[in-house]
Every structure is written in structure tokens, then in C-alpha cells.
C-alpha positions in Angstrom: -0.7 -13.3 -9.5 0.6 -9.7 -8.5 -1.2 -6.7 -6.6 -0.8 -3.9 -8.0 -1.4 -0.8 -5.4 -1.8 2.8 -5.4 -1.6 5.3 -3.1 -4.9 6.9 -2.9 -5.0 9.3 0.8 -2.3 11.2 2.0 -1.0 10.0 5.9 -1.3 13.2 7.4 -2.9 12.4 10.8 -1.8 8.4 10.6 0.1 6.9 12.5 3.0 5.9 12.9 3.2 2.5 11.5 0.8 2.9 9.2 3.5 5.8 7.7 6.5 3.5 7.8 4.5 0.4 6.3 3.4 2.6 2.9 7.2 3.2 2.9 7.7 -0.2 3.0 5.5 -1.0 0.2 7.8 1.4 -1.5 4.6 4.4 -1.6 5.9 7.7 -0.7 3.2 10.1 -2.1 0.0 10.4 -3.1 -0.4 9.1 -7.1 2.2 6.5 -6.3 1.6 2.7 -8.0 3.3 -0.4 -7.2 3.2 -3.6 -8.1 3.9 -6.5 -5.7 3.7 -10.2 -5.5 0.7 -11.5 -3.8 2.1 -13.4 -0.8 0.6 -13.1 2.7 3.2 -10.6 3.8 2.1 -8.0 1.3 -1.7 -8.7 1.8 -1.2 -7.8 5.2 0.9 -4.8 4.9 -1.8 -3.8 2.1 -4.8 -4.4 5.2 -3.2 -2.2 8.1 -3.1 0.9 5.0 -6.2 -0.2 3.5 -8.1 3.0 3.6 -4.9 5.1 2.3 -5.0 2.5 -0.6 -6.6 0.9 -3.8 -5.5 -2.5 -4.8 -6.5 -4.3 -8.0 -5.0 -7.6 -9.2 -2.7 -8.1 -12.0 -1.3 -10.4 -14.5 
């Protein structure tokens, strides 16, 4: 199973570490998709940005 997530919100006015965990995901803008596997690191990476985020699951 794989999650794949977009970046939905811009992070003007997050903070910081909500910032540097969409980079880690590997989002950078807004329109941005990415696919990930679903471990528990990434679920929990995908929680602290929820709002900023969509996530469906994939195949």
C-alpha cells in the first residue's frame, strides 16, 4: 500500500516545522503530488501537515 499526497494549502503563516516536514515529504509548492510508502514515519509526517494536505491511498 502507498499514499499518495498532494499539496493542497500554501505554508505561508506555518510554522516552522510544519515547513521543513512538507520538504521532507519532498512537497515544495502548491499542486505538488507524491507518492510514498505507507509506514508509520510517513503517516506521521502526513498528520503534523494534515490541513496543508490531501492523502488518498494507492496501489
Amino acid at each position: 500500500m502507498r499514499l499518495k499526497v498532494e499539496q493542497k494549502r500554501s505554508t505561508i503563516g506555518c510554522k516552522a516545522n510544519q515547513r521543513e516536514t512538507l520538504r521532507t515529504l519532498g512537497l515544495k509548492r502548491i499542486g505538488d503530488v507524491v507518492v510514498k510508502e505507507d509506514r508509520p514515519e510517513i503517516r506521521g509526517m502526513v498528520q503534523t501537515v494534515r490541513h496543508l494536505v490531501t492523502v488518498e491511498e494507492v496501489d
